[in-house]
Structures are given as structure tokens and as C-alpha cells.
DSSP file (Angstrom, degrees, kcal/mol; ACC not computed):
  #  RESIDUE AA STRUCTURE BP1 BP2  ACC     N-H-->O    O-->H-N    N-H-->O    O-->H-N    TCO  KAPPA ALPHA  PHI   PSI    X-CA   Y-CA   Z-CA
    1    1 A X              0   0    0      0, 0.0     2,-0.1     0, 0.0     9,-0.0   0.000 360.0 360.0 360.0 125.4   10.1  -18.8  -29.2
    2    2 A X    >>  -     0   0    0      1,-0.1     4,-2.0     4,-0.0     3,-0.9  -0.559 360.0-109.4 -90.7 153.2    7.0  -19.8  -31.4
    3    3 A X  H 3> S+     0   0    0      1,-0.2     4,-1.5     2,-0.2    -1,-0.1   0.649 114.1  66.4 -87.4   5.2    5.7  -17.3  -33.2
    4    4 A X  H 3> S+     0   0    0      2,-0.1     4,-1.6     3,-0.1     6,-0.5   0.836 101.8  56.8 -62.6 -25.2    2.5  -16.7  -31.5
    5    5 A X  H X> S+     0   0    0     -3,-0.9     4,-2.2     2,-0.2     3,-2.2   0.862 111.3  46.6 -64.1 -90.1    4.9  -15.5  -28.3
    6    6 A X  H 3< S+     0   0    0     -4,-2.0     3,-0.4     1,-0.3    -2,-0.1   0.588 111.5  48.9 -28.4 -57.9    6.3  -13.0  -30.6
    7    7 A X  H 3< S+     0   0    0     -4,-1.5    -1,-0.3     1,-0.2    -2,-0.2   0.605 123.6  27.0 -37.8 -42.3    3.4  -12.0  -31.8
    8    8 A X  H << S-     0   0    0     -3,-2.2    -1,-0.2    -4,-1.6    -2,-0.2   0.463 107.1-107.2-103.6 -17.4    1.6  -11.4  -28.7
    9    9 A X     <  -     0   0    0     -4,-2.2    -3,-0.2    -3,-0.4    -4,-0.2   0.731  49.0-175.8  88.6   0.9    4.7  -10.6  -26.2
   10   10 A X        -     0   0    0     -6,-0.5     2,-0.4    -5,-0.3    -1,-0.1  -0.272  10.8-153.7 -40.7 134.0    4.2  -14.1  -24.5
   11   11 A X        -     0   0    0     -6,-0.1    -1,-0.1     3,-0.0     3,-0.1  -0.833  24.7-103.2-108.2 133.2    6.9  -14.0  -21.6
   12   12 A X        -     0   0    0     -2,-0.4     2,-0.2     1,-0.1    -1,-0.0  -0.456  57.7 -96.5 -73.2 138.3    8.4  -17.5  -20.2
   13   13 A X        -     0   0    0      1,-0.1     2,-0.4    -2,-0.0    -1,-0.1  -0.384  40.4-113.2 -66.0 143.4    6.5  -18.0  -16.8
   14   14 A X        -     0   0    0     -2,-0.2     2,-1.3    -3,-0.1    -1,-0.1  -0.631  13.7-124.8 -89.8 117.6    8.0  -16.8  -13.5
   15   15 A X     >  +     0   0    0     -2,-0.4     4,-1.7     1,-0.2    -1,-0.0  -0.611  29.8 177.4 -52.3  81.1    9.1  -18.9  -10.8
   16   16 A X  H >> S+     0   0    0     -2,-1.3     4,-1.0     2,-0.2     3,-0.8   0.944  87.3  46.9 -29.5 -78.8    7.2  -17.6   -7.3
   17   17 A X  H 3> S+     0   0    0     84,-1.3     4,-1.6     1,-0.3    -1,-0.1   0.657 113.9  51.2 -61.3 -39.4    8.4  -20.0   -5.0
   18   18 A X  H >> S+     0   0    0      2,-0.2     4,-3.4     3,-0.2     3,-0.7   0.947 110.1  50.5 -49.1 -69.2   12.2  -19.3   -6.6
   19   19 A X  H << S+     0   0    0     -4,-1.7    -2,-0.2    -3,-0.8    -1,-0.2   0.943 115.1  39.1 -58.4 -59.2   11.7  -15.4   -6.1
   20   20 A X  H 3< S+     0   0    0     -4,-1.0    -1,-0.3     3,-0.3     3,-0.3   0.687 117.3  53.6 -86.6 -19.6   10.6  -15.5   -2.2
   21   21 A X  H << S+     0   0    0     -4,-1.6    -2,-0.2    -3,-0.7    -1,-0.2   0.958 105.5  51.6 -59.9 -53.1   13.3  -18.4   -1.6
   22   22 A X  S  < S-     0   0    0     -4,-3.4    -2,-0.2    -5,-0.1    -3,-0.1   0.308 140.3 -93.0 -76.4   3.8   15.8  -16.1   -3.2
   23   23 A X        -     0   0    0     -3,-0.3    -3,-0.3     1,-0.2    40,-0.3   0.981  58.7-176.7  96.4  60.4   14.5  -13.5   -0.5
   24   24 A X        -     0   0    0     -5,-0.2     2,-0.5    38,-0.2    40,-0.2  -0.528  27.2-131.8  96.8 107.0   11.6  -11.8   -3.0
   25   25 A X  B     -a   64   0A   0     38,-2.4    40,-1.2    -2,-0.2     2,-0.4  -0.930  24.2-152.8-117.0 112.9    9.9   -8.6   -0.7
   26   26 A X        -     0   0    0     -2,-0.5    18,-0.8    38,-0.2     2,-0.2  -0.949  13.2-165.3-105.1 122.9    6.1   -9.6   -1.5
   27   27 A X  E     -c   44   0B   0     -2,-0.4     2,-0.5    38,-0.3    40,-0.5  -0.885   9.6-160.1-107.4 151.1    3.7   -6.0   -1.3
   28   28 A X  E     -c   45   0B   0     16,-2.5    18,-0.5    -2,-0.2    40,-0.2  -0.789   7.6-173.8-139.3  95.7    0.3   -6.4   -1.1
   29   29 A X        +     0   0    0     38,-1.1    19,-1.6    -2,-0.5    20,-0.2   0.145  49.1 105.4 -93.3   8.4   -1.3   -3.0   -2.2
   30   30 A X  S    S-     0   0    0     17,-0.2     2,-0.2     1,-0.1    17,-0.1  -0.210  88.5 -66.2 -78.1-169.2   -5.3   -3.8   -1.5
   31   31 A X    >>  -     0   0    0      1,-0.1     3,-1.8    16,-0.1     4,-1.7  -0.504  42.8-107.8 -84.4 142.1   -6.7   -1.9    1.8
   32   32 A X  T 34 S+     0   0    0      1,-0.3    -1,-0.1     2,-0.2    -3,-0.0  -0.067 122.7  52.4 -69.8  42.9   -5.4   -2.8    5.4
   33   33 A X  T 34 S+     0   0    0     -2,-1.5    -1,-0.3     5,-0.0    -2,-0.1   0.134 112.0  43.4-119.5  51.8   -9.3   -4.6    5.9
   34   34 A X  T <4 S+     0   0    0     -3,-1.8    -2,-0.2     4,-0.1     4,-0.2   0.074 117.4  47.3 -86.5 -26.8   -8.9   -6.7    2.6
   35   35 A X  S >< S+     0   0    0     -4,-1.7     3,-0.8     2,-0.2    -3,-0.1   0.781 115.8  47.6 -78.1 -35.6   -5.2   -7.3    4.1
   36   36 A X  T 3  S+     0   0    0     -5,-0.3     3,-0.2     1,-0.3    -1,-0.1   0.956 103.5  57.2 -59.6 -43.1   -7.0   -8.2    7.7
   37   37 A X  T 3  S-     0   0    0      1,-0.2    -1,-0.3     0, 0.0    -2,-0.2   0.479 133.7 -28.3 -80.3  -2.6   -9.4  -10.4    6.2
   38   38 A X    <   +     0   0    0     -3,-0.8     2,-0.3    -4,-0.2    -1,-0.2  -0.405  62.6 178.9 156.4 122.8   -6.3  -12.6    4.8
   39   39 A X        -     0   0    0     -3,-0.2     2,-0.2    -2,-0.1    -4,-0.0  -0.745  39.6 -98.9-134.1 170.8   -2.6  -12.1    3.6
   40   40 A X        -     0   0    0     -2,-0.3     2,-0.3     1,-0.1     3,-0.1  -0.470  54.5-104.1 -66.1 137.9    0.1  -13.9    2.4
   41   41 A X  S    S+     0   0    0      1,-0.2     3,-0.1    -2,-0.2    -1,-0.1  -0.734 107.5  19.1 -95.9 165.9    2.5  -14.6    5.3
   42   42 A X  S    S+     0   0    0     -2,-0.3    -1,-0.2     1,-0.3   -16,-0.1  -0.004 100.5 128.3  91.6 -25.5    5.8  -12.5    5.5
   43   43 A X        -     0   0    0      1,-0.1     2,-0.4    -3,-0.1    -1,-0.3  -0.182  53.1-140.6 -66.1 176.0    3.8   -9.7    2.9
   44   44 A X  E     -c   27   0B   0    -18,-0.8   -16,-2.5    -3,-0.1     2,-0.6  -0.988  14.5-119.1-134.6 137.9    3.7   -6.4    4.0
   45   45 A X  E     +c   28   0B   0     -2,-0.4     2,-0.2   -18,-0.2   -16,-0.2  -0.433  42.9 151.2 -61.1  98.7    0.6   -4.3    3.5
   46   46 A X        -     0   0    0     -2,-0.6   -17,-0.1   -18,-0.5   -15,-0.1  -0.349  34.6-144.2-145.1  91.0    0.8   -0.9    1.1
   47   47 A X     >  -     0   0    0     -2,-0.2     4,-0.5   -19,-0.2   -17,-0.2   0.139  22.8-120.9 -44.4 158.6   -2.3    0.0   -0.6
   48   48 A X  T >4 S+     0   0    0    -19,-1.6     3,-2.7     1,-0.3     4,-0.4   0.892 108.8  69.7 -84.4 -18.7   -1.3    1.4   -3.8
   49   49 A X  T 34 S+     0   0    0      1,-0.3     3,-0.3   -20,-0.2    -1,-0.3   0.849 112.4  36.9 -80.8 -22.1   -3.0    4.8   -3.3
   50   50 A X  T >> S+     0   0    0      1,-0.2     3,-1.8   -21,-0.1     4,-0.8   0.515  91.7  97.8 -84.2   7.3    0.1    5.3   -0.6
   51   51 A X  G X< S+     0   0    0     -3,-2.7     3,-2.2    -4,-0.5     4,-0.3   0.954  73.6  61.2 -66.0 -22.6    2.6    3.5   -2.5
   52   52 A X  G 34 S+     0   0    0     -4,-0.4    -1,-0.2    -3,-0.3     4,-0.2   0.562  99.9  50.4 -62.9 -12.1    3.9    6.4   -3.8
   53   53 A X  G <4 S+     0   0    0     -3,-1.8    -1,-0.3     1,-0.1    -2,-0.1   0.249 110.2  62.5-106.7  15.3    5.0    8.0   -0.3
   54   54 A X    X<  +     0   0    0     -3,-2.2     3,-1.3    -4,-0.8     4,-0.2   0.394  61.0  99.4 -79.4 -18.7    6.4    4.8    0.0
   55   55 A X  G >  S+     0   0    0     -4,-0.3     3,-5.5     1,-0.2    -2,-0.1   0.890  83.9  68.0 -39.6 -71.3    9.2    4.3   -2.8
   56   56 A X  G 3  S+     0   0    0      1,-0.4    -1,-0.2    -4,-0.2    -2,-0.1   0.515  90.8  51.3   1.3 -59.9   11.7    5.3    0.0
   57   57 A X  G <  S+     0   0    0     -3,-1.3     2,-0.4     2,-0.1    -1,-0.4   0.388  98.4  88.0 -89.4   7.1   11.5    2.6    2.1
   58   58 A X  S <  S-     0   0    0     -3,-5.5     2,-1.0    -4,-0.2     4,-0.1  -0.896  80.1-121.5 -95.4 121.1   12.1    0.0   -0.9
   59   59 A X    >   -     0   0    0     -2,-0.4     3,-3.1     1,-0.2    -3,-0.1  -0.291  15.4-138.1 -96.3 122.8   15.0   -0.8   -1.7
   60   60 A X  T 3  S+     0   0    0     -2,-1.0    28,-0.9     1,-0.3    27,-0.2   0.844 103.2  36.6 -11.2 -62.5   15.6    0.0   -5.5
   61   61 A X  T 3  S+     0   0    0     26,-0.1    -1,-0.3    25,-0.1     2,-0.2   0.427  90.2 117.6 -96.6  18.9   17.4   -3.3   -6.4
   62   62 A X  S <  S-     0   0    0     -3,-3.1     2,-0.5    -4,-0.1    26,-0.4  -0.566  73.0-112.3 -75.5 134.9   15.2   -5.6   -4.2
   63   63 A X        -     0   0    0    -40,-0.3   -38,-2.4    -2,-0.2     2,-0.3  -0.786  44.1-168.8 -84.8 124.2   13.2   -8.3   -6.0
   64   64 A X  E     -ab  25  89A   0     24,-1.0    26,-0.5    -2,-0.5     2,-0.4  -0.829  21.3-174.4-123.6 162.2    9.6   -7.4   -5.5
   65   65 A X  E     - b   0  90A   0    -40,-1.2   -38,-0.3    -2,-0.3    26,-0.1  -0.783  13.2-160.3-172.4 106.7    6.2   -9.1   -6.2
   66   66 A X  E     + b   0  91A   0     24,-1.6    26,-2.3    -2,-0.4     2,-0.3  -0.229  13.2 171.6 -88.7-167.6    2.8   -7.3   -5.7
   67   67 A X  E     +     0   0A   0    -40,-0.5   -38,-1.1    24,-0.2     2,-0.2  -0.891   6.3 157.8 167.6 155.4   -0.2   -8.8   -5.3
   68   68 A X  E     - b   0  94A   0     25,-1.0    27,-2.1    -2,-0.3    28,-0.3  -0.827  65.0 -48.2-177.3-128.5   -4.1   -7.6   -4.4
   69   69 A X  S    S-     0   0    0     -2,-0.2    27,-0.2    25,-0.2    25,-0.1   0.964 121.1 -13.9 -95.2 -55.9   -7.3   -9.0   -4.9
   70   70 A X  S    S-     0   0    0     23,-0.1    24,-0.4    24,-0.1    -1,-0.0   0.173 100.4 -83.1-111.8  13.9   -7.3  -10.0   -8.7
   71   71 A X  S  > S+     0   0    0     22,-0.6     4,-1.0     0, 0.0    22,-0.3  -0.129 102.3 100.7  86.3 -41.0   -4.3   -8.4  -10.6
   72   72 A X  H >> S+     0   0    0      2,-0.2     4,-1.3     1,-0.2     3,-0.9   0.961  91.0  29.9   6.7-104.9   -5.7   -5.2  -11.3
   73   73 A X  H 3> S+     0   0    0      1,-0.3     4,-2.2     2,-0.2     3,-0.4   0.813 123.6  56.8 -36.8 -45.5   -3.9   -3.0   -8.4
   74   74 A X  H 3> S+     0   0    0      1,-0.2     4,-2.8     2,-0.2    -1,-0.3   0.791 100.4  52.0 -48.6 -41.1   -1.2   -5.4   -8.7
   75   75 A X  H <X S+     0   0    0     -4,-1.0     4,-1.1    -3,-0.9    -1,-0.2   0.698 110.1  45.0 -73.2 -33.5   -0.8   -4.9  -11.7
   76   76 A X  H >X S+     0   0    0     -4,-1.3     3,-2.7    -3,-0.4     4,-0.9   0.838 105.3  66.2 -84.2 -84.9   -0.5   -0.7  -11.3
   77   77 A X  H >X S+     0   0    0     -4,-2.2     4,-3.9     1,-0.3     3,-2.6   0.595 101.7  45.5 -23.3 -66.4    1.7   -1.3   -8.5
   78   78 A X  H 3X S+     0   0    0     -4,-2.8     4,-2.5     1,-0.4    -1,-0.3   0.808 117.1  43.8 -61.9 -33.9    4.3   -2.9  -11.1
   79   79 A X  H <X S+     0   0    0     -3,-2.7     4,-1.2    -4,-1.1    -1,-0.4   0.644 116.1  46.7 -79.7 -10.0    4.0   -0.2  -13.5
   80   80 A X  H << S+     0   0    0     -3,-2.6    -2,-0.2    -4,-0.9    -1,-0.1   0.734 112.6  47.3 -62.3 -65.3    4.1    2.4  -10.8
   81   81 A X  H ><>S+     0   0    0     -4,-3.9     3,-2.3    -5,-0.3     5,-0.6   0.991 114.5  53.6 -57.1 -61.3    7.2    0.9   -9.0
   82   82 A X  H ><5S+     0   0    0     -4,-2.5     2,-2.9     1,-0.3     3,-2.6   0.838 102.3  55.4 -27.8 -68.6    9.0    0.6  -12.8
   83   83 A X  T 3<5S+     0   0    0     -4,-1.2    -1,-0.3     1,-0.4    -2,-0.1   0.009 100.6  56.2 -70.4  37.3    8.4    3.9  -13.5
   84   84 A X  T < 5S-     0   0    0     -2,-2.9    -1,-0.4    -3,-2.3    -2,-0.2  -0.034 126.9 -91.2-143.8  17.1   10.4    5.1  -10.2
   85   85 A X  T < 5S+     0   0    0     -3,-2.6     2,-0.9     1,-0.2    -3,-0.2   0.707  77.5 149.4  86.7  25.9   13.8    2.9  -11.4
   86   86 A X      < -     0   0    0     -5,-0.6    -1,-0.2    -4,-0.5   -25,-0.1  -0.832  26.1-171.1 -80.9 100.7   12.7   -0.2   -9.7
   87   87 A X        +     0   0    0     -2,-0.9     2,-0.6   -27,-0.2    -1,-0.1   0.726  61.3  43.6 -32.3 -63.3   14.2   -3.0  -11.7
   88   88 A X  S    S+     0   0    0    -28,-0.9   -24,-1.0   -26,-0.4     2,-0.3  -0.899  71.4 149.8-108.0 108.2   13.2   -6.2  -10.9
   89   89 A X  E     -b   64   0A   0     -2,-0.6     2,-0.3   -26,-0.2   -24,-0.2  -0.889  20.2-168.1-134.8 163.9    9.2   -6.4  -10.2
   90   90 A X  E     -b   65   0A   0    -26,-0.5   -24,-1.6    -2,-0.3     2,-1.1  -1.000  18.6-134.7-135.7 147.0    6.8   -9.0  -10.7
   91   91 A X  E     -b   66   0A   0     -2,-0.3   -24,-0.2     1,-0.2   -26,-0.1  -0.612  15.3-173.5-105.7  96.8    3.0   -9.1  -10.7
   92   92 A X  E     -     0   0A   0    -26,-2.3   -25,-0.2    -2,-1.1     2,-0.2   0.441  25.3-145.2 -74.5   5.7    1.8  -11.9   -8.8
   93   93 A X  E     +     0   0A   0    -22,-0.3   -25,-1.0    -3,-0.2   -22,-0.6  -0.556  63.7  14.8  94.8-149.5   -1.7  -11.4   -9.6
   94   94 A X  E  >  -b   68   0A   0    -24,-0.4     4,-4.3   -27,-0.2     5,-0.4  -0.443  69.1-131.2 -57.9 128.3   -4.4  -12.3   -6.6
   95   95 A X  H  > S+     0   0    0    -27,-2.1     4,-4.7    -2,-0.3    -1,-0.1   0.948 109.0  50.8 -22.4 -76.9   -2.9  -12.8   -3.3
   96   96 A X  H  > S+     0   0    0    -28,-0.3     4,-1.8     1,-0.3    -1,-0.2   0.834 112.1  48.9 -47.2 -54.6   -4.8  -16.3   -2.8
   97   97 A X  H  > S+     0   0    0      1,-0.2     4,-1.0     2,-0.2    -1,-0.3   0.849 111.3  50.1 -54.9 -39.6   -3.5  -17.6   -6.4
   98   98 A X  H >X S+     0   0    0     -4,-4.3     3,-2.8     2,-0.2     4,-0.8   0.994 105.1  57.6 -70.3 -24.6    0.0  -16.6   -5.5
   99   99 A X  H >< S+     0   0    0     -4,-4.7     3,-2.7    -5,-0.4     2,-0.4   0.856 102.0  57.5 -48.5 -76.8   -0.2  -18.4   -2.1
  100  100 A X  H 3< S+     0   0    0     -4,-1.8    -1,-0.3     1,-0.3    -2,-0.2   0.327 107.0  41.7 -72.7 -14.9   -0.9  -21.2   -3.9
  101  101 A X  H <<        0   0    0     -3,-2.8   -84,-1.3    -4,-1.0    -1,-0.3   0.409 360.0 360.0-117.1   6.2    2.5  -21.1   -6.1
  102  102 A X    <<        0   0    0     -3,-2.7    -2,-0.2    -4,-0.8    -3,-0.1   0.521 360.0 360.0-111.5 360.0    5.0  -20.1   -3.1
């Protein structure tokens, strides 16, 4: 690890394509008409102001990987999901950009 990664928290980059091969539950928290207007296929739609009446239906030890518009929302989502005992999350940023690496 060089020591600007230490220094800053750099993290070794995440395999997409790897995560949704290895069966990777991609949510995609912007609003069902930004979800209309274009998704990821296979995602499932939960805007983050409902994700939280949603933990239920996720399963705890499930590889997850939000997604939205730019990172932002996505980006809540992961800290959201964490702080409910869901383990393994990843923040795939924009929808469009993750397409582009799965």
C-alpha cells in the first residue's frame, strides 16, 4: 500500500462485473420516473426515501450494489444499509457508469 492510500483511505477498486456474476442484488434508489427513463437490467427500483421500510425484504448477507443518478443517493443508500447490519455493500456510483463496468 503506498503511502498516499494510507493517508487518504484509498481502497483497492471493486470488481462490478465479478459482484453481479457472483449473483450481486443491484438497488437503484433514484425515483420510479428517473428508473422509467432508464435502469440497469435485472436492478430493482427503491428510492432511498422508502429504503428504510424496505430492510426486510433484503437479505442481510446478500452482496448488494446501489446505484442512482451520480453517487450521491447511492452513496446514502450504503451508509444507510451498513448501519442496519448489512455487511457486504458497494456503491456503484451512477447507474449509466456502472452499466458500463458489468
Amino acid at each position: 500500500m503506498s503511502v498516499l492510500s494510507k493517508l487518504f483511505g484509498s481502497k483497492p477498486k471493486v470488481d462490478f462485473a465479478q459482484l453481479v456474476a457472483e449473483g450481486a442484488v443491484i438497488i437503484d434508489v433514484r425515483t420510479p420516473g428517473e428508473f422509467k427513463s432508464g435502469h440497469i437490467a435485472k436492478s430493482t427500483n427503491i428510492p432511498l426515501n422508502v429504503l428504510p421500510n424496505k430492510y426486510g425484504k433484503l437479505k442481510k448477507n446478500s452482496t448488494i450494489i446501489t446505484c442512482c443518478a451520480s453517487g450521491m443517493r447511492s452513496g446514502s443508500a450504503k451508509r444507510m444499509l451498513e448501519a442496519n447490519g448489512f455487511n457486504n455493500v458497494h456503491n456503484g456510483g451512477g447507474w449509466a457508469s456502472l452499466n458500463n463496468k458489468i
